[in-house]
C-alpha positions, 0 to 999 in steps of 0.5 A, a space after each residue: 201098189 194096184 192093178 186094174 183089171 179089165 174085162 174085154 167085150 163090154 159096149 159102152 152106153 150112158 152118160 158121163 160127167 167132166 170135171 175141170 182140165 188137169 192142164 188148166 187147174 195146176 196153172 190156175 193154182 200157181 197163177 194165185 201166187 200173183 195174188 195176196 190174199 184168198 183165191 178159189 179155184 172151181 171144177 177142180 179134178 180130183 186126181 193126184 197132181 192137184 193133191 201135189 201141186 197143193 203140197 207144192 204151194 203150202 211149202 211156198 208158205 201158202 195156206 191150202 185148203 182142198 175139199 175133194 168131193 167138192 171139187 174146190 181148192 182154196 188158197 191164201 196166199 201171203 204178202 211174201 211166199 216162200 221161192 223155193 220149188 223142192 225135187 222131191 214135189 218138182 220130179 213128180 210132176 213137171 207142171 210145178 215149173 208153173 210156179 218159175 214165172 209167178 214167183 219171178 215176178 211177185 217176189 223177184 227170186 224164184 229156185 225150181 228144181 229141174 222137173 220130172 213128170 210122164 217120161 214121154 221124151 225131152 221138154 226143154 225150158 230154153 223158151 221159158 228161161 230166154 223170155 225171162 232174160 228178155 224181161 230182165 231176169 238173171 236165171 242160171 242152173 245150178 246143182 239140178 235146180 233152175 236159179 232165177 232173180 231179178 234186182 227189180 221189177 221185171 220189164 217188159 220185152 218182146 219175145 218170139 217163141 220157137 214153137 207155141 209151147 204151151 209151158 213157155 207161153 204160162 210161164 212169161 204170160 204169168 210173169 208179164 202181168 205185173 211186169 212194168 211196160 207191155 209184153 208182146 209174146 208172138 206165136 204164144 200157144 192157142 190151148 183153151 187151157 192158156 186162154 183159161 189161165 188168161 181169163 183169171 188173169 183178167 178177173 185178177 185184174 190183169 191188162 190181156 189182148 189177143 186171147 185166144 190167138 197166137 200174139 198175147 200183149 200184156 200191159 203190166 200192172 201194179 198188183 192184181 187181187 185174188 178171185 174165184 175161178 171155175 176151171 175150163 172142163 178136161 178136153 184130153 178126158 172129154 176126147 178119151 171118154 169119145 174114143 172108148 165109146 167109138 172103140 166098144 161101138 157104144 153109145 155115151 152122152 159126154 156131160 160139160 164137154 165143149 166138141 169146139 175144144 175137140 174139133 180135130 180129134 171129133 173129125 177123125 172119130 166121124 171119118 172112122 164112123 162114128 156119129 156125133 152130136 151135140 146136145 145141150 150140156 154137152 155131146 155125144 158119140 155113138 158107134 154101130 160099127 168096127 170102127 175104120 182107121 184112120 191117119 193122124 198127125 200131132 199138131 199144136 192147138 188147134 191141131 190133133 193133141 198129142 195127149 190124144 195120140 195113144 187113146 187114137 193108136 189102141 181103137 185104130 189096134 181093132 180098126 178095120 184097115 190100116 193108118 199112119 200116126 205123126 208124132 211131131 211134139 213128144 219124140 218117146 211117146 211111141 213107148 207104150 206101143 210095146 205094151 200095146 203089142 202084148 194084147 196083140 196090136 200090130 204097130 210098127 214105128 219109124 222115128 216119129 212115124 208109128 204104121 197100125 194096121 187094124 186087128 179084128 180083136 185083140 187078147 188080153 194080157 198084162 201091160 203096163 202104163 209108162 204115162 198118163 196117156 198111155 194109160 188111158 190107151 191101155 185100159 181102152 184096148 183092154 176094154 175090146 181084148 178077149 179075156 181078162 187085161 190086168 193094168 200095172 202103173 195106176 198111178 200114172 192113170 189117176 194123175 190125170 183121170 179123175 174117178 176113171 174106173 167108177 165113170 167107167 163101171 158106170 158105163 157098163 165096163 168090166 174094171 175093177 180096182 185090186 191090190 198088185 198080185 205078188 
C-alpha cells in the first residue's frame, strides 16, 4: 500500500502532455470483440484499468498484447470469444459492462457479473437491458450476474432513452452494428468519447449517422474488420491539469488538449479569473491571482462533467467568495467533501446541492481518496495546503491518471510517491 505525500505552496509552471481518454480507450478494447481478427488501439493511458480490462479480454479467449511505454494495446480476437464476464475483474471496474452489447451481438450469448467500480452512488442498467430486449434479446439477472442470449441474430429496433447515459448508448450502439435492419437510438449521449467509439466503428466498417448528435441510426452489417485506432486525448485529465493550474495561480501549457471538449468547465475557469489560450497542439491556463468562486451545475455532454465537479469544489475551498455546486448525475458524489473538510474547507451539502464558501488557505492533513475524481480533488487542495498533505487510496488516483505524480513533479509540485506508514 502507498501514500502520497504533498507539499502545499508550490505554483505550477510548464507544460504537460495528454494521453488518451480512460472513458474512451476501455470501450475501444471492447468494441474489437466485434472484430475477428488483430485490432490496435493507440494513445493508450497507462493507468490500471487498461491493465484489467486487458485481463478481462484474455479471459474471454482474446490474445492481448500491451506495451505500457508505448502506449498500445493489441488485440486478437478469435472467431469464437468466450461470453463469460468474471466478478473478480467486473467488481473492480464497472466499465467491463462494455463487453454486454459486443458479446450479445457477436456471439448471441454474453454472463457479465453486476459491475463494481468508484462508489460515486447508483448507476442502473435498466436502459442498457431494455434496449437489448428491444433488439431481440432475452437478459435476466441471475445469481449477481447479468444473463443475456439471443436465439438469432439481434434486430434492430427503435429505442428512446431516458437520460443520454453514456454507458447505455455503448452498449446498444455497439450491439446494433451487426444487428439486421436499422437502430435508431434517440437522446443517445453526445461525449467525444461516444463519438470516439463511433469513429472506430465506421473504420470497422460500420454503417453510423447522426455522430456527434443526440439521435444515432445505425444500419446493421454482416461483419465489421479489425483496425488501428488512436484514442481521443482525456478531457476529464486535460480539465484536471486546468484547475490545479488556475488553484496554484500557475502557468501550464496542456499538450493534445482540445479546449472544444472542455467548453463549459474552461468558461468557469475564465469567470474565476484565469486566462486561456489556445495555441497550436494544445492550450494553456494561466492565473495571477486568488481565484473567484464560482457556481456550478452537472449536466450531460455539453454540460459541466460531473467528473470535473470535486476537482471545481477543492479551487473553490481557497477561492475567494462563495459558490453553489448541483450535482444532478451521481447522488454520493458529494462523499469525499468530508475528506476535503480535514484540510479545513468550509462545504456544507444538501441533498445534491453542496454551498463552498472559499478559505484564504487551507491546512494539511491526512485524507483519503473514496474515487478517481476525488482524488484527484484532494491532491489539488493538498497542493495549496500549508503543510505536508499525506493521500491514502492511490489506487483509486492511478485507475484514471496516468504518470500523475511525475507530470506533476515535472510542474514544479512537492508529490512524492511512499510506502503507507504503519
Amino acid at each position: 500500500m502507498e501514500v502520497l505525500r504533498v507539499t502545499g505552496g508550490r505554483r505550477l509552471v510548464g507544460e504537460v502532455s495528454l494521453a488518451g481518454a480512460k472513458n474512451s480507450v476501455l470501450k475501444l478494447m471492447a468494441a474489437t470483440l466485434l472484430a475477428p481478427g488483430t485490432s490496435t488501439i493507440t494513445n493508450v493511458p497507462d493507468i490500471l484499468d487498461v491493465e484489467i480490462m486487458a485481463e478481462l479480454m484474455r479471459r474471454l479467449g482474446c490474445d492481448v498484447h500491451h506495451d505500457r511505454d508505448g502506449g498500445l494495446v493489441r488485440i486478437d480476437v478469435p472467431e469464437q470469444p468466450d461470453h463469460r464476464a468474471d466478478y473478480d475483474l467486473v467488481r473492480r471496474m464497472r466499465a467491463s459492462i462494455c463487453v454486454l452489447g459486443p458479446l450479445v451481438t457477436r456471439v448471441r450469448a454474453a454472463d457479465v457479473a453486476l459491475p463494481g467500480g468508484d462508489n460515486i452512488g447508483s448507476r442502473g442498467l435498466d436502459m442498457h437491458v431494455d434496449g437489448l430486449r428491444r433488439m431481440g434479446a432475452d437478459v435476466t439477472s441471475e445469481h449477481g450476474y447479468l444473463l443475456a442470449q439471443a436465439s438469432d441474430r439481434l434486430q434492430g429496433a427503435h429505442t428512446w432513452l431516458d437520460f443520454p447515459s453514456v454507458g447505455a448508448t455503448e452498449t446498444i450502439l455497439m450491439a446494433a452494428v451487426l444487428a439486421q435492419g436499422e437502430t435508431v437510438i434517440d437522446n443517445a449521449a453526445r461525449e467525444p468519447e461516444i463519438v470516439d467509439i463511433c469513429q472506430m466503428l465506421l473504420a470497422m466498417g460500420a454503417c453510423i449517422e447522426g455522430v456527434g448528435t443526440s439521435t444515432l441510426t445505425i444500419e446493421g452489417v454482416e461483419r465489421l474488420d479489425p483496425v488501428e485506432h488512436a484514442t481521443v486525448p482525456d478531457r476529464i485529465v486535460a480539465g484536471t491539469w486546468a484547475v490545479a493550474a488556475a488553484m496554484t495561480q500557475g502557468d501550464v501549457f496542456i499538450r493534445g488538449g482540445h479546449a472544444d471538449h472542455l467548453a463549459m468547465p474552461l468558461e468557469k475557469l475564465v469567470t474565476a479569473g484565469a486566462s486561456i489560450d489556445e495555441e497550436p497542439g494544445g492550450f494553456r491556463v494561466r492565473m495571477d491571482g486568488r481565484p473567484q468562486a464560482v457556481d456550478i451545475v452537472t449536466l450531460p455532454y455539453p454540460g459541466f462533467p460531473t467528473d470535473l465537479q470535486p476537482q471545481f469544489i477543492a479551487m473553490n475551498a481557497i477561492a475567494e467568495g462563495a459558490a453553489l455546486v448541483t450535482e444532478n448525475l451521481f447522488e454520493a458524489r458529494f462523499r469525499f467533501v468530508q475528506e476535503l473538510a480535514r484540510l479545513g474547507a468550509d462545504v456544507r451539502t444538501d441533498g445534491h446541492h453542496a454551498l463552498v464558501r472559499g478559505r484564504a488557505r487551507l491546512s494539511a492533513a491526512p485524507v483519503e481518496a473514496t474515487d478517481i475524481r476525488a482524488g484527484a480533488g484532494l491532491v489539488l487542495a493538498g497542493l495549496v495546503a500549508e503543510g505536508e498533505t499525506t493521500v491514502y487510496g492511490v489506487s483509486h488516483i492511478d485507475r484514471g491518471y496516468a504518470g500523475f505524480i511525475p507530470k506533476l513533479q515535472g510542474l514544479g509540485a512537492g508529490i512524492v510517491r511512499m510506502d503507507q506508514p504503519d
